[in-house]
C-alpha positions in Angstrom: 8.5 27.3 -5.0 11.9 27.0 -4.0 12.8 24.4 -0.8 14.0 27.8 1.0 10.5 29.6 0.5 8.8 26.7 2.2 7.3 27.9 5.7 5.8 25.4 8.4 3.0 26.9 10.3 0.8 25.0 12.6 -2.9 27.2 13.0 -5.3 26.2 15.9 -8.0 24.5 15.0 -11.6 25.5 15.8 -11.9 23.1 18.6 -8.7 24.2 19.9 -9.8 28.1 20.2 -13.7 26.6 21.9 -12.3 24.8 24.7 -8.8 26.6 25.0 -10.1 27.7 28.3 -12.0 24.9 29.9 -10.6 23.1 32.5 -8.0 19.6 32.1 -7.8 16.9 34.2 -4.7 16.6 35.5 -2.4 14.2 34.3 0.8 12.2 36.2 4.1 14.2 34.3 5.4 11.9 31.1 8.7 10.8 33.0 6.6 9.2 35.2 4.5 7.1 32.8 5.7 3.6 32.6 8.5 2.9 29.6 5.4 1.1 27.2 3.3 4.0 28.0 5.6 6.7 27.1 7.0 4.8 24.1 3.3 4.7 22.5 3.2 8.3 23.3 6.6 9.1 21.6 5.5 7.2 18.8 1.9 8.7 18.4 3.6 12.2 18.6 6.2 11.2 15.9 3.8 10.2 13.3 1.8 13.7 14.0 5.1 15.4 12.9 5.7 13.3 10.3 2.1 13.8 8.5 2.5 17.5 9.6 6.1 17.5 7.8 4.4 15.5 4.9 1.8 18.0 3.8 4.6 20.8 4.2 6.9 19.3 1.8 4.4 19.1 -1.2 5.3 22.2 -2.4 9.4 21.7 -2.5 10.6 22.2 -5.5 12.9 19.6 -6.4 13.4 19.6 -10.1 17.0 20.5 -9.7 18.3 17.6 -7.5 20.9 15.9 -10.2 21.6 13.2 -7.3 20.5 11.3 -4.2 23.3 9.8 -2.0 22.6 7.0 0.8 25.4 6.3 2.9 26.2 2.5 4.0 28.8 0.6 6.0 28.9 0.7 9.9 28.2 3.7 12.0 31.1 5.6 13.7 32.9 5.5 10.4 33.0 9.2 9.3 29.8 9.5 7.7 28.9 12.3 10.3 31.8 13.9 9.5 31.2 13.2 5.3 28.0 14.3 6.1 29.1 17.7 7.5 31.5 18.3 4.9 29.2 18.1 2.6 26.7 20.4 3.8 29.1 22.9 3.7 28.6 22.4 0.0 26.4 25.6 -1.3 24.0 23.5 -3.3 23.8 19.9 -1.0 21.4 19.5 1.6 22.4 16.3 4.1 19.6 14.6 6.3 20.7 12.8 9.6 19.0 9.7 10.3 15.6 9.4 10.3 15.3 5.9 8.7 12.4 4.9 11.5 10.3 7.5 9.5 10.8 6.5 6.1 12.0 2.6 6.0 9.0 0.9 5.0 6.6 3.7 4.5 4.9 2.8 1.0 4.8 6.7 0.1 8.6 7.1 0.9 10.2 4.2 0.7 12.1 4.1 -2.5 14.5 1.4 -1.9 11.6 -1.0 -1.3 9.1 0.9 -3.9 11.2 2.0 -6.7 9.2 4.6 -8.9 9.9 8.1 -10.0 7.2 9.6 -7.4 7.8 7.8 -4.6 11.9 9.0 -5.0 10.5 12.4 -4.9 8.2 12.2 -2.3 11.3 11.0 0.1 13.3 14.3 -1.2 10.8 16.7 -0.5 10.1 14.9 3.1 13.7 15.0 3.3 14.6 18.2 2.6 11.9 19.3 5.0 13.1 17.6 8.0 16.5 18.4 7.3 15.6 21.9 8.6 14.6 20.9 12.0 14.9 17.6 14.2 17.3 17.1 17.2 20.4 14.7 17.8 20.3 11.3 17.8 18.2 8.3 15.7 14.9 10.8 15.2 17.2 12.7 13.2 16.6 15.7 11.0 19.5 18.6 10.8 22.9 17.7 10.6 23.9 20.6 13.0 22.2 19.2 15.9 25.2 15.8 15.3 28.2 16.1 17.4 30.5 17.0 14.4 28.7 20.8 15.1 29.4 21.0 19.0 31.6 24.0 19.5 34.9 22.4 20.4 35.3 21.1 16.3 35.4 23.4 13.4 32.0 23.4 11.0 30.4 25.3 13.2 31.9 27.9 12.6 33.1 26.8 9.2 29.3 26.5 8.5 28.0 29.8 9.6 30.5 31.8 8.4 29.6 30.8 4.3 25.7 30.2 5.3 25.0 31.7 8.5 22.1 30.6 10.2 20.3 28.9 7.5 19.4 25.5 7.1 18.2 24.4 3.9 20.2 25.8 0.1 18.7 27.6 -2.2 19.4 26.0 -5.1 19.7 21.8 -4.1 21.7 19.7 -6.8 22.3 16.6 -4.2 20.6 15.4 -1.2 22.9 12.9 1.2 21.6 11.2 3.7 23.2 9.8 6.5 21.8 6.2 8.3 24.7 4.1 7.1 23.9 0.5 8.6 20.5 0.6 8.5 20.6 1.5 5.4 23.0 -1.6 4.6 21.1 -3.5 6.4 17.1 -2.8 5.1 18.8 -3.6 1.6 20.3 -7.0 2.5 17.5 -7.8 4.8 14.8 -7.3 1.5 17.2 -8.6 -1.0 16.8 -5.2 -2.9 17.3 -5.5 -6.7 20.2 -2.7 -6.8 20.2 -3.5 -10.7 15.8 -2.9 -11.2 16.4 -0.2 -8.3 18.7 2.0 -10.2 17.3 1.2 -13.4 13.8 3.2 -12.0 16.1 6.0 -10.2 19.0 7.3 -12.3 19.8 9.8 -9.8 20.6 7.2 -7.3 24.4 6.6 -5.6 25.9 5.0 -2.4 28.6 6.4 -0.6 31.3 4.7 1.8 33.2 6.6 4.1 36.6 4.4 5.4 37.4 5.3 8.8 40.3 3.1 10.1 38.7 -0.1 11.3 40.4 -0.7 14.5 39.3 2.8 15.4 35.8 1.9 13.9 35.2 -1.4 16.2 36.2 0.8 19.2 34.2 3.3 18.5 31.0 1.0 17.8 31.7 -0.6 21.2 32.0 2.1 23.1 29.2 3.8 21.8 26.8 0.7 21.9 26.0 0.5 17.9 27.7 -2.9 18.4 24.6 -4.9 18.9 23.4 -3.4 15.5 25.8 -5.9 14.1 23.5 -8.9 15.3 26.3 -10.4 17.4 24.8 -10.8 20.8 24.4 -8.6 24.2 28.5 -8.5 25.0 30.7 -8.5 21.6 34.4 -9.0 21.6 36.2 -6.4 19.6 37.4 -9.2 17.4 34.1 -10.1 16.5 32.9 -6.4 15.7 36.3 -5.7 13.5 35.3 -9.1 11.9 31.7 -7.2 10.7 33.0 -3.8 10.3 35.7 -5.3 7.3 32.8 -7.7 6.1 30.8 -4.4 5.4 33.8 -2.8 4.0 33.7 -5.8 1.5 30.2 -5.9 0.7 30.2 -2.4 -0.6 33.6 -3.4 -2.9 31.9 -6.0 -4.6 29.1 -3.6 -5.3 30.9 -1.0 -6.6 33.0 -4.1 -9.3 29.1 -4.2 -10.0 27.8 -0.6 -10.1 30.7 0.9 -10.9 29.5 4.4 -11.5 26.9 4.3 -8.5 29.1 3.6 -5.6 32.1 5.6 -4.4 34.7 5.3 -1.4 36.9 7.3 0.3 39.9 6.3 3.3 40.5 8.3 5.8 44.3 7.9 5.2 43.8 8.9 1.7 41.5 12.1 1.7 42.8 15.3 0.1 41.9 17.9 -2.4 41.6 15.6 -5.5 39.7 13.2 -3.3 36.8 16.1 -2.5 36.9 16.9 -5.8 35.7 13.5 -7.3 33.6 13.0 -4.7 31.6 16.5 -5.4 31.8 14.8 -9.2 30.1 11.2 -8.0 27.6 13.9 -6.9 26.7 15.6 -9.9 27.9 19.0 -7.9 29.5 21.5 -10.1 32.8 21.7 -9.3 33.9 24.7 -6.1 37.5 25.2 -5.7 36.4 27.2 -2.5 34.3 23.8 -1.4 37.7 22.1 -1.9 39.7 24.3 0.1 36.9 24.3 3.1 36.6 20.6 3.0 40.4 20.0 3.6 40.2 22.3 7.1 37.4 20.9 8.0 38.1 17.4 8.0 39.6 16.7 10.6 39.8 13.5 12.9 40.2 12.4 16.0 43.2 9.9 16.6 43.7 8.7 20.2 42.6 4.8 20.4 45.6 2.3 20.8 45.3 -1.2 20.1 46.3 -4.3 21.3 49.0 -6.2 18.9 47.2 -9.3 18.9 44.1 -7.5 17.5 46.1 -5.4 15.0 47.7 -8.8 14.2 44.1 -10.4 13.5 43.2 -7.3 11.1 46.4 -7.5 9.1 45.2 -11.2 8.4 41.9 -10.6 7.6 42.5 -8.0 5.3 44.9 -10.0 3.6 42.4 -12.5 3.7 39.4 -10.5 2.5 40.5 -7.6 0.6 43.1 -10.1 -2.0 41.1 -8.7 -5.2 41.5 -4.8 -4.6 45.5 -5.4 -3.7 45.6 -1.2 -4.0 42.4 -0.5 -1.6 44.5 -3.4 0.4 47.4 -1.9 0.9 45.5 1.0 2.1 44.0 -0.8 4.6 47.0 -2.4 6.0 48.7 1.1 5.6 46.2 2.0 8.9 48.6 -0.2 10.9 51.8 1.7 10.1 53.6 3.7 13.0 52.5 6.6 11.3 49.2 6.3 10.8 
């Protein structure tokens, strides 16, 4: 059964249709519950979903996924936007955060329990939820993320080559999109990338390089500072100092893994770009794909930064980046007039 064939229904139970019409007791509405409370209640009603959304998925086909990408580096740094761009691929399906519902979870947790079934059993989950869901860390679709409101592009760009459906027929790639956590469940389990990809063949990371300075702005502004671990009230200096550290943590993977991790610059995205990173994905190739991608990606560019801080990142890249001197120059290119 193909992922697109799969239908969730929820029937009423027998106990349901018996007391349907008996009377309730009244309870105090859920915004007024205290915060622990309505937390435990969230919580209870999450995993519901999740076992519901389990037992759907069984059925997913998903003998033809060539690849599974996992986004890492910091949030705010394109990967909605690589996510969305993607999804406007005919045979990729992208799921948007979620990582509450599958880090740790014996049954789903590949990273941590790296086997064949377990890989698969996060796919068809995946795939599942990727249909449905709502914005923010719960995740699920990646048209409920901001990239879709209706003042940018793939909306549009998105309904007009799929119209309103949600999940592909034909699924060569899954990407999923919950960058630092991601990043950060891996260091934080010292995760044998080497034993791990040796169990899943299918497996790649993706980095997305927005321009830092923009990046540590963004991650202020936005609060996923404090997901850095560097207290309550941040400088920007400090956060630019962990956004280029995560930059370099994924280089020295990729000297490691060469043909498992892939990167992209904002500065330095085009057609041939789109192209290898479809290849990194095992997609087969889609001139039209191409040509959508390139009007589709398109950025916002309106912070402006202190010299003193541009100063500080031209040193630290110099500082950090010495043994990539061509992803280097990149990075200082970010600083140009022009950029």
């Amino acid at each position: 059964m193909t992922p697109a064939a799969i239908l969730v229904s929820e029937q009423p139970t027998a106990y349901n249709l018996l007391h349907r019409n008996q009377p309730r007791s009244r309870q105090p509405p859920v915004h007024l519950l205290p915060k622990a409370i309505r937390r435990k209640l969230e919580a209870r009603r999450l995993e519901k979903e999740k076992q519901q959304d389990m037992a759907a998925s069984r059925n997913i086909d998903v003998s033809q996924l060539r690849t599974v990408c996992l986004a890492l580096g910091p949030y705010r740094n394109l990967t909605t936007l690589t996510a969305s761009i993607l999804f406007l691929h005919p045979h990729c399906q992208v799921l948007n955060h979620g990582g509450a519902r599958i880090f740790k979870d014996p049954a789903l947790d590949f990273l941590l329990y790296p086997d064949r079934k377990t890989t698969d059993n996060f796919l068809r989950y995946a795939i599942q939820i990727s249909t449905k869901g709502k914005r923010g860390k719960t995740g699920g679709s990646i048209v409920h993320s901001h990239a879709f409101d209706e003042k940018h592009k793939l909306g549009r760009l998105y309904r007009e080559h799929f119209g309103d459906t949600l999940i592909k027929d034909e699924i060569h790639s899954l990407f999923w999109k919950e960058s630092l956590r991601t990043s950060l469940h891996l260091r934080k389990h010292n995760v044998d990338l080497q034993k791990l990809f040796d169990a899943e063949p299918r497996l790649r990371f993706l980095l997305p390089v927005r321009n830092p300075l923009d990046c540590a702005t963004s991650n202020l502004r936005t609060g996923h500072a404090k997901l850095f671990g560097l207290g309550k009230s941040p400088d920007i200096t400090a956060v630019l100092d962990a956004i280029l550290a995560e930059i370099r943590w994924f280089m020295e993977l990729q000297d490691r893994h060469p043909g498992r991790f892939f990167h992209f610059l904002e500065n330095d995205f085009g057609p041939e770009q789109a192209r290898l990173l479809g290849e990194f994905l095992a997609l087969d190739p889609h001139p039209a794909w191409v040509s959508v991608v390139q009007e589709a990606f398109d950025i916002d560019r309106h912070y402006q930064h202190p010299g003193e801080l541009v100063e500080h990142y031209r040193a630290a890249v110099d500082r950090h980046f010495a043994p990539w001197p061509h992803f280097r120059e990149k990075l200082l290119a970010f600083t140009s007039p022009a950029a």
